[in-house]
N, C-alpha and C positions, 0 to 999 in steps of 0.2 A: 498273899491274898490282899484284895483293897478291904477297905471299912466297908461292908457288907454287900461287898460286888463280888463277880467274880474276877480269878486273877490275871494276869496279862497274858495274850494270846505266847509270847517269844518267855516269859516262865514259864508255863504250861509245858509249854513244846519242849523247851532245853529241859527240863524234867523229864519228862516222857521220854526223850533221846537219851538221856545219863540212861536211866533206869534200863530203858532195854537194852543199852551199850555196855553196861555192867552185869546183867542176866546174861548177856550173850557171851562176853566175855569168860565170865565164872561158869557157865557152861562148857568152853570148850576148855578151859582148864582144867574142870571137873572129869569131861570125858576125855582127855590126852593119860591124868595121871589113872583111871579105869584100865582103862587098855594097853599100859604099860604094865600093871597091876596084874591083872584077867587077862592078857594076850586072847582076847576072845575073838572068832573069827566069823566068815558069813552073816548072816541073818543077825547073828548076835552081838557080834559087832557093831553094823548098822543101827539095830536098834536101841545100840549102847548111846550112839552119838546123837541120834534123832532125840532121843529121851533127855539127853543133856543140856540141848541145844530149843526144847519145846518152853520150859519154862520163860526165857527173852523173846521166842519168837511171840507166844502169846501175848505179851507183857504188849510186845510191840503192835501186835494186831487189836488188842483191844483198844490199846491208844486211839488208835488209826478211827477204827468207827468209833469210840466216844468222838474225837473231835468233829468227824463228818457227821453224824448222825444227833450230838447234843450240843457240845460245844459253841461249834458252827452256828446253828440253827437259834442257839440261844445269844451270840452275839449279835445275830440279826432282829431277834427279835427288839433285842435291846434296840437298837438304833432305831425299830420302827417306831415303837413307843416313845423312846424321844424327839421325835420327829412331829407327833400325834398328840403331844407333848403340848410342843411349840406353836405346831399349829393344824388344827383337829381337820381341815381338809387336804390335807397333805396327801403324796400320790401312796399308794401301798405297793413299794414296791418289793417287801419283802415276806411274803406269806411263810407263814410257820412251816420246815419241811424237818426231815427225818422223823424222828422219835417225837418230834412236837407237831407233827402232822396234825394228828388227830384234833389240835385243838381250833384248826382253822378254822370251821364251822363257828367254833362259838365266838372265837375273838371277833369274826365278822357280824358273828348276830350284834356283840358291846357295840364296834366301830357302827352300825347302823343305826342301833339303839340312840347311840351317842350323837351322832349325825341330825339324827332326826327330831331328838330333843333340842339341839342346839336351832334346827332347822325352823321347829315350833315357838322357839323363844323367840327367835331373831323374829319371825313374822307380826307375832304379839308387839313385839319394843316396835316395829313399823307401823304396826297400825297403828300402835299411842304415839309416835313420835313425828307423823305424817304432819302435821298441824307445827310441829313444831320447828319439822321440815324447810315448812315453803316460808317462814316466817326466817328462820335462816337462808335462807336462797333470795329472799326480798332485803335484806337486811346486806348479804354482800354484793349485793348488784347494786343497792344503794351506797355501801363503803367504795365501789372498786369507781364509780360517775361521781362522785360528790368531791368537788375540784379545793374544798377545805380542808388541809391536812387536822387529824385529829387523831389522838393517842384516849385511850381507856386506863387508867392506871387503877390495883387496888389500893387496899389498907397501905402494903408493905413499899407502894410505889413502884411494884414491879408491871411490865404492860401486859396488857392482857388484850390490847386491839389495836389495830391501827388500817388503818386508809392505803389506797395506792394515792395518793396526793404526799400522805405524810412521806412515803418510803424516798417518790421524788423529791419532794423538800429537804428532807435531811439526807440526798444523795451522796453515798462516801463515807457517811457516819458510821462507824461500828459500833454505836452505841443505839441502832435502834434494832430491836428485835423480839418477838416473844419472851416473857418471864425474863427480861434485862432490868435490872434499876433506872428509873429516872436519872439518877443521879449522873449513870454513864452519857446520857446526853445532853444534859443539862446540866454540868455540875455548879450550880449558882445558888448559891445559900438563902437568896432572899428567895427562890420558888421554894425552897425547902419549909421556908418559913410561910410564905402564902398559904402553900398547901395545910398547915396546919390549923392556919386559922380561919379557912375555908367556914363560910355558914350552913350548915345542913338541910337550907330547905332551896337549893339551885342557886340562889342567888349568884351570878359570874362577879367576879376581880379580874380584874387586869393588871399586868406584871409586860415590862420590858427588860429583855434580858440578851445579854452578849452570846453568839453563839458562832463559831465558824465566820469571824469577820461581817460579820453581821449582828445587825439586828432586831430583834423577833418579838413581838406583840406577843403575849400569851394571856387569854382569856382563860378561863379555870370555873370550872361549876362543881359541886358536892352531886351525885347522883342521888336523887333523894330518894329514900327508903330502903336504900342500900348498904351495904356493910365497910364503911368510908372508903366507896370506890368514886374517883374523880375523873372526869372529862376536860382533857385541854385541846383547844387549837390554836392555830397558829398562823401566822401571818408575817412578810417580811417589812417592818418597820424602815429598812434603812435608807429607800427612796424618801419616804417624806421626813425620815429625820435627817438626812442630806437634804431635803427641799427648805427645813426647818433654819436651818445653819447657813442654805445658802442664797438663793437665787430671794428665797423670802425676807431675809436678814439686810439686805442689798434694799429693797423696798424699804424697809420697816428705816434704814439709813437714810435714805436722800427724803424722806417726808419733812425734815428739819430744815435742811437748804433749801427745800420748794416751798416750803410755807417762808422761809427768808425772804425769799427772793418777791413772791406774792407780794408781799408786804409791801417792800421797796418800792415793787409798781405800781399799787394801788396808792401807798401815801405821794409819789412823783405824781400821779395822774392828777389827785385831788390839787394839791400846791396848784398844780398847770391852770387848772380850773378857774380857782380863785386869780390866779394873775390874769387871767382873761379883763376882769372888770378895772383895771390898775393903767397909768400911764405907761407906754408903749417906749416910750423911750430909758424909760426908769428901771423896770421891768426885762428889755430884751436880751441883756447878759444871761440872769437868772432865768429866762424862760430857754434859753438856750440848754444849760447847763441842765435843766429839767427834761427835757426831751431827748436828753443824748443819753440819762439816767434810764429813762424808760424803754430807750431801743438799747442799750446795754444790757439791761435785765429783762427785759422783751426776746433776746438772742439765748439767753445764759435755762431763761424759761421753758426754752423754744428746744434746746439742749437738752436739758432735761425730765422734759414730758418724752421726748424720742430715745433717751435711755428708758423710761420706764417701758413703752411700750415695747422695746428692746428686751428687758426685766420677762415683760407677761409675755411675750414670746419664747423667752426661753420654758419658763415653767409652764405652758401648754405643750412644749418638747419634754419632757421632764413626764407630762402628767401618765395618769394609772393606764389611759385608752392606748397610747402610744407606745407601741409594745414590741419586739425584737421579732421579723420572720425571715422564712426563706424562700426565697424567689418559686422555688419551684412548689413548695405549698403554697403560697397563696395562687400561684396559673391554676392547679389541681382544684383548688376549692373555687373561684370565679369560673373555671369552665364547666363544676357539676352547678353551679348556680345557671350560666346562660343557658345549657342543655344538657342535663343529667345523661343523655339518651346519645348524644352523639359529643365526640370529641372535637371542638372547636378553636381550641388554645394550643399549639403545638412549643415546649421552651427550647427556648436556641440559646446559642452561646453560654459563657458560665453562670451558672448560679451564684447569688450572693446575698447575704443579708440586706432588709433594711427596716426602718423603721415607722410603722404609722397604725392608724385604727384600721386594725382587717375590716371586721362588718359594715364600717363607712365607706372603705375602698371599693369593699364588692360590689355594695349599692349604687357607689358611684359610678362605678365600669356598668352594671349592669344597666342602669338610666343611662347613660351614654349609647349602648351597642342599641338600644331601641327606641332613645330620640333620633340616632343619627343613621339611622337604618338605612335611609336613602343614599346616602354615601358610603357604607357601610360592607363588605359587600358578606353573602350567605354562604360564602364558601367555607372558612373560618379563618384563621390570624395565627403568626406566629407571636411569643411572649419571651422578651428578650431585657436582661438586665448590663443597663452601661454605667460603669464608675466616673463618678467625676473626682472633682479636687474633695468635698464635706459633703456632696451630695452623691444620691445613686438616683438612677433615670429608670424610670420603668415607662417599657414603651412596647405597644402594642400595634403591630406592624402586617399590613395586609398586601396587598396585589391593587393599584389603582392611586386615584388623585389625592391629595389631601383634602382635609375638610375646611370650607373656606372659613374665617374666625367670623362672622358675624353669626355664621350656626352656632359656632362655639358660647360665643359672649351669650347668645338666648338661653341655652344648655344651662350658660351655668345662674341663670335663676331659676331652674326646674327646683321643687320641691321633693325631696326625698323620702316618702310616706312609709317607708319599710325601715327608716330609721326612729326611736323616739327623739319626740320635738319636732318630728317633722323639718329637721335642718334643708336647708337650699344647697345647691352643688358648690354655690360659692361659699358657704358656711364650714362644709368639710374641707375645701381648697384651704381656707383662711387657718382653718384646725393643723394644719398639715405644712403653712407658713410656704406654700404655692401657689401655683398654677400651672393650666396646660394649654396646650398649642399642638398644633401638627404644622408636620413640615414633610416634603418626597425626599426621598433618598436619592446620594449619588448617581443611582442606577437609570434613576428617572423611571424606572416599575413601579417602584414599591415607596409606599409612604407609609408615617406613623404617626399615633399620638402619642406625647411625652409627657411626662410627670414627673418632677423631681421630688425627691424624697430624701430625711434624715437618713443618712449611713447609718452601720453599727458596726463600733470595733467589735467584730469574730469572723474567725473564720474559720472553714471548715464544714461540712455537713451537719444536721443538728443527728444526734443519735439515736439510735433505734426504739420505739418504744418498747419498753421490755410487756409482756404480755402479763397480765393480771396474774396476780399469786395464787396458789390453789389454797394459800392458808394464810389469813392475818389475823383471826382471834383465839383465841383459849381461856374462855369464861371458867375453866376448873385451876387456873392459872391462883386465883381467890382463894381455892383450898388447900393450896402447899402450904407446910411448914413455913411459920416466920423465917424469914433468910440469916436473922442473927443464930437462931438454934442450930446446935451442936450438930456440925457435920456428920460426923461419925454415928450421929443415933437418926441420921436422917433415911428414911425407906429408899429403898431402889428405885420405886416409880416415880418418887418427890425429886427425885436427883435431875436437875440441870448436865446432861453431858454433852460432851462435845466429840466425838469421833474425828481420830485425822490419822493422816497419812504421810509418809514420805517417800520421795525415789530419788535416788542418788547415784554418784558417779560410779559408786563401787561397793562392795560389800568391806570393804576393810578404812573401816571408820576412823578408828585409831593411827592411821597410817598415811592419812590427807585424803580420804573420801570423802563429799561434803554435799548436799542438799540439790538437787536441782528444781524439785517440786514439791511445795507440799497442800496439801488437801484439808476440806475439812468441815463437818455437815454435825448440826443442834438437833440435841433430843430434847425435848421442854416437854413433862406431861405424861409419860410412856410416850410419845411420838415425836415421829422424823419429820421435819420441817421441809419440805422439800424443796423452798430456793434460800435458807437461811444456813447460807454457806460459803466456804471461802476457797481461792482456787487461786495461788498463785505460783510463778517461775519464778527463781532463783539464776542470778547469774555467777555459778562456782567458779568462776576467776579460775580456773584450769581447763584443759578439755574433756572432753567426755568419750572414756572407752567405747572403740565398736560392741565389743561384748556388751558393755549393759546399753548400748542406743537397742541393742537387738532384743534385750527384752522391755523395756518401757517405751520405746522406741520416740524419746528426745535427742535430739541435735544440737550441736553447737550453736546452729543458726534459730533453733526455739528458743532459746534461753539469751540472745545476743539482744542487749539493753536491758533486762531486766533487771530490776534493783536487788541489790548483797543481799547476804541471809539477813543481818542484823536490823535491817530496814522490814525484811518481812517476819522475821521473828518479834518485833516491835507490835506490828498490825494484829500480827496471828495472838498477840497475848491480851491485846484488847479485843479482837474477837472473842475470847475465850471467857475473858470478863470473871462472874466467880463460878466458873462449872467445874465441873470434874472432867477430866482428859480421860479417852477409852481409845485401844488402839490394838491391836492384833499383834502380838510379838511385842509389845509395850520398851521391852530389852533397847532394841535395836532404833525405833522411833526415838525414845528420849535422848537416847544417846549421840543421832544427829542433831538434835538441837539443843541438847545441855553445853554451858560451858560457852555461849555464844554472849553473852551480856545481858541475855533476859532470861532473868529466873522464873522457871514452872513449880513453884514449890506449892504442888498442891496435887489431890491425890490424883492416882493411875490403875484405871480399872485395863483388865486384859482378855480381850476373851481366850488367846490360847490357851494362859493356865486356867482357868474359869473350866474350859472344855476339857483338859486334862485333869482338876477334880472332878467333875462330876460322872466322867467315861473313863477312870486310866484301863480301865480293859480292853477300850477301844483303840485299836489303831488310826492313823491319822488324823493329827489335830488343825493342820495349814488349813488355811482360808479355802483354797481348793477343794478339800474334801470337808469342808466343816458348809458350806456353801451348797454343795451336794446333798448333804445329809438331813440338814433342814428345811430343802428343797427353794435356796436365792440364788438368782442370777442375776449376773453381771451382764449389762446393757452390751448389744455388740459396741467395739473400742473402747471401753472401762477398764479391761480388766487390766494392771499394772499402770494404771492411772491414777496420780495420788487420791484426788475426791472420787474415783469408781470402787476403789478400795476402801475407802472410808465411809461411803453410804452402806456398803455391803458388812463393814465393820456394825455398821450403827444395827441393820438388821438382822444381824449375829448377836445381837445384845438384845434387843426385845425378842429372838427368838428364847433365849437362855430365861430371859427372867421369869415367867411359867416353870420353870424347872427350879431355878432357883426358890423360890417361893415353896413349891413344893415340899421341899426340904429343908423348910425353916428359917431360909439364909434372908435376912428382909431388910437386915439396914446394910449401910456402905460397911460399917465398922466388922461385924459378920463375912461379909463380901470378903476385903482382905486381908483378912484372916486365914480364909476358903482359899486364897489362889496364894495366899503366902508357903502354906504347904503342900503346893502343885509347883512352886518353882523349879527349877531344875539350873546349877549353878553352871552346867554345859552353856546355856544356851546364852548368857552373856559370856563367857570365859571364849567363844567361839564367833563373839562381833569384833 
């Protein structure tokens, strides 16, 4: 028998099988040695044997309908309720039947009862929380457009908010995430120290600090009236501390030589002056020697005002407006500027980077197409990018003559009124350290206007914007346990876990089977994070059996360049940061990754044995039927997917913890305790 369950369906049965195999048995040995005995014949005979032979057959028929009629009925019961358990609108697929018939009636009247209570709460917490609602939904329509990355941190420094600015900014970092330490992304002592000596009524400080080859401005305020929770943003510093050190540095240098050389000219001129009223013959050496002074340092002047201006051209290439695009967004965004309504701009040839102020370019294209409308023509343009040797050409190329330059030269003192300052076309040109022209093409069809423009070393397409997060803050983030307090006495719901997954070459690990994929999705809060996850290929440096492509169904050709395990065992343990590891079969996961050079020495929650204390009367515990039972599915193409496996993991553990809790079980330390005596020494001695 379990600790106050009933006993397992396969002792049950192997009992009920001995028992009337042994009645039956001792039966007919009973009635062999009778009838040897009695030699009794007929009727009396028969009912020698029949009598012998009733007490197993019974034995064995009552078995029979207990299991169908109580047993049965009562395992399903069990599974309904912890299903109802986990989660109270779960489907009912299992109505009370045999000898528990009867109670369907009222368990249904509870389940409605219960339905309808929860039904009546939920509505009440709606109507209070409406208000509270739209103020959350105004609050992340404002985080997911506000182009300043910004983190929430509390007391402990763990985050509790962040931006879609920030996630971009810190792109690649695994140190940013819900409930993470600061410290994983910023590990620099002097913000540790900032933060502490932060003013409590908002006042900002400012901190520069190294971070990913860069460097990063961080402003930092006290949230005042709060329970020492802090606001930082953030900015990247290392354009104007590279502007600081250099192209400024270079000026701040030649002011010494130029004031020299002034000098020089200024006291040669004066001398020259004075010798003007002196005899002429006395005089014409030295006046000589005075004028050669002045056109020497007149040249050397003349040098050095055209470096400087040289100097401040570079730094208006340098500056904040002049900024990295790509060819084929700025076409897309200038042709919803000329006609939202019709497409006008069609891009030809390759796309490529380059560099300038968009909203001054568009304005500029846009005052062009309707100063020069008359030559222009209404059909629309193709937009085509040509590389040169330091420059890219962006040229706008129609059907017809070019445009003769004296339109051009008028153009460009048009004033720009959609820009502020109201800058002239030649003001943006000068920005831009160009000009333009048109010229006809080979074809003698087609002509264009050209505009050279700074290059930008990149290449390649820029990439996709990933779509807004469905989740960046957790203000109950504030109420966990200090992160230094005793793991072990810390609750289930406080717990940080991490859910992950693996799939590999083979099932015989110990024998050179090794990693292909692993998985792997954060619970912070009771809740699954739903893009705070890691998802990468393993290159196992051997091939990969048909047998196991046919059930995770990876290729040789998936995993070709993808970095060694120990490179992603590396990542995957800073993703992991300080949580607790949860895994389905926990056996068989650690075990492809222990022994690799990165130690997980930290604990391992498991739902198998989890699910096997709290059900051993129930049969099957795999993901499969544990998936079924609490009513999760697997996305189509997840399933033997290391992260389809591992979110499913994750929601196999908020479903248990309702149950858990039920039953007292409430810190980690409890926890495994509970699945330490569900282990089963099979199920490693059989990786």
């Amino acid at each position: 028998m379990t600790r106050g369950g009933l006993p397992k369906r396969q002792r049950l049965i192997g009992l009920w099988l001995s028992l009337s195999g042994i009645s039956l048995l001792g039966g007919a040995i009973f009635a062999a040695w009778l009838d040897a005995q009695l030699a009794p014949t007929g009727v009396t005979r028969m009912a020698l044997w029949i009598g012998s032979f009733s007490g197993g057959a019974t034995l064995f028929l009552v078995g029979l309908v207990l299991e169908r009629m109580l047993f049965t009925p009562l395992r399903h019961l069990q599974v309904q309720l912890a299903r109802l358990v986990a989660n109270p609108d779960a489907r009912d697929e299992h109505p009370p039947e045999g000898w528990l018939k009867g109670l369907g009636p009222d368990l249904r009247r509870v389940r409605e009862s219960w339905r309808e209570d929860r039904s009546r709460l939920a509505t009440a917490h709606a109507d209070g929380a409406r208000s509270a609602a739209r103020i959350r939904q105004e609050l992340e329509t404002l985080l997911q457009v506000l182009e300043t990355p910004l983190l929430l941190c509390d007391y402990h420094r763990r985050v509790m908010l962040f931006n879609q600015a920030a996630e971009d900014f810190f792109e690649g970092n695994t140190g940013l995430g819900l409930g993470k330490r600061l410290e994983a992304l910023l590990p620099v002592a002097s913000l540790q120290q900032a933060l502490g000596q932060l003013p409590n009524d908002g006042s900002p400080r400012e901190l520069l600090a190294p971070c990913d080859n860069r460097w990063l401005k961080v402003i930092l305020r006290r949230v005042p009236g709060s329970d020492g929770e802090t606001l930082l943003t953030f900015g990247d510093a290392t354009a104007s501390w590279s502007s600081e050190m250099g192209v400024r540095a270079e000026l701040a240098d030649m002011l010494t030589p130029l004031r020299q050389h002034t000098a020089s000219l200024t006291s040669a001129a004066d001398a020259l002056i004075q010798l003007r009223h002196q005899n002429e013959a006395s005089t014409s050496l030295l006046r000589q020697r005075f004028e050669r002074v002045i056109h020497e340092e007149g040249i050397t002047l003349g040098d050095n005002v055209a470096k400087i201006g040289q100097l401040l051209d570079d730094m208006q290439h340098q500056g904040e407006r002049l900024t990295p695009m790509w060819s084929n967004d700025f076409w897309q965004a200038l042709d919803e500027r000329l006609d939202p309504e019709h497409r006008l701009i069609t891009p030809v040839g390759m796309p490529a980077w380059f560099k300038g102020d968009a909203p001054a370019l568009i304005a500029l294209f846009d005052s062009l197409v309707k100063h020069l409308s008359t030559h222009l023509p209404e059909s629309g343009f193709e937009g085509e990018i040509c590389l040169g040797n330091k420059r890219v050409y962006l040229d706008l190329i129609w059907r017809g003559k070019a445009i003769p330059e004296h339109e051009l030269a008028e153009w460009r003192q048009q004033p720009l009124s959609s820009l502020p300052l109201t800058p002239s076309v030649a003001d943006v040109l000068r920005q831009h350290a160009s000009d333009i022209w048109s010229l006809t093409d080979d074809d003698g069809v087609h002509a264009r206007l050209r505009l050279p423009l700074p290059a930008v070393e990149r290449v390649g397409a820029p990439r996709e914007t990933a779509p807004p997060r469905p989740e960046f803050h957790d203000f109950g983030i504030a109420d966990l346990p200090p992160p230094d307090e005793a793991l072990a006495s810390r609750s289930l719901r406080s717990l940080e876990v991490v859910a992950f997954d693996t799939e590999t070459t083979g099932l015989e690990l110990r024998r050179g089977d090794t990693v292909i994929s692993l998985g792997a999705c954060r619970v912070v809060n009771a809740r699954l994070l739903a893009s705070e996850d890691f998802d990468q290929k393993v290159d196992p440096q051997r091939p990969i059996p048909a047998a196991s492509t046919a059930i995770h169904g990876l290729t040789d050709a998936d995993v070709m360049g993808a970095p060694p395990l120990d490179i992603v065992l590396t990542r995957f343990r800073d993703f992991v940061g300080e949580a607790v590891l949860l895994a389905h079969n926990a056996a068989f996961d650690l075990l492809a990754i222990s022994h690799k050079g990165v130690a997980f020495d930290i604990p391992v929650i498991d739902t198998l044995l989890i699910s096997r204390a709290l059900d051993e009367a129930l049969d099957g515990h795999d993901l499969d039927s544990l998936a079924q039972r609490y009513d999760l599915a697997f996305p189509p193409g997840t399933r033997h997917t290391a992260l389809g496996d591992a979110r499913v993991t994750a929601e196999l553990w908020l479903a248990l913890l309702p149950r858990l809790e039920a039953r007292g079980v409430d810190t980690l330390e409890q926890l495994l305790a509970l699945q330490a005596n569900a282990f089963d020494r099979q199920d490693a001695s059989a990786l």
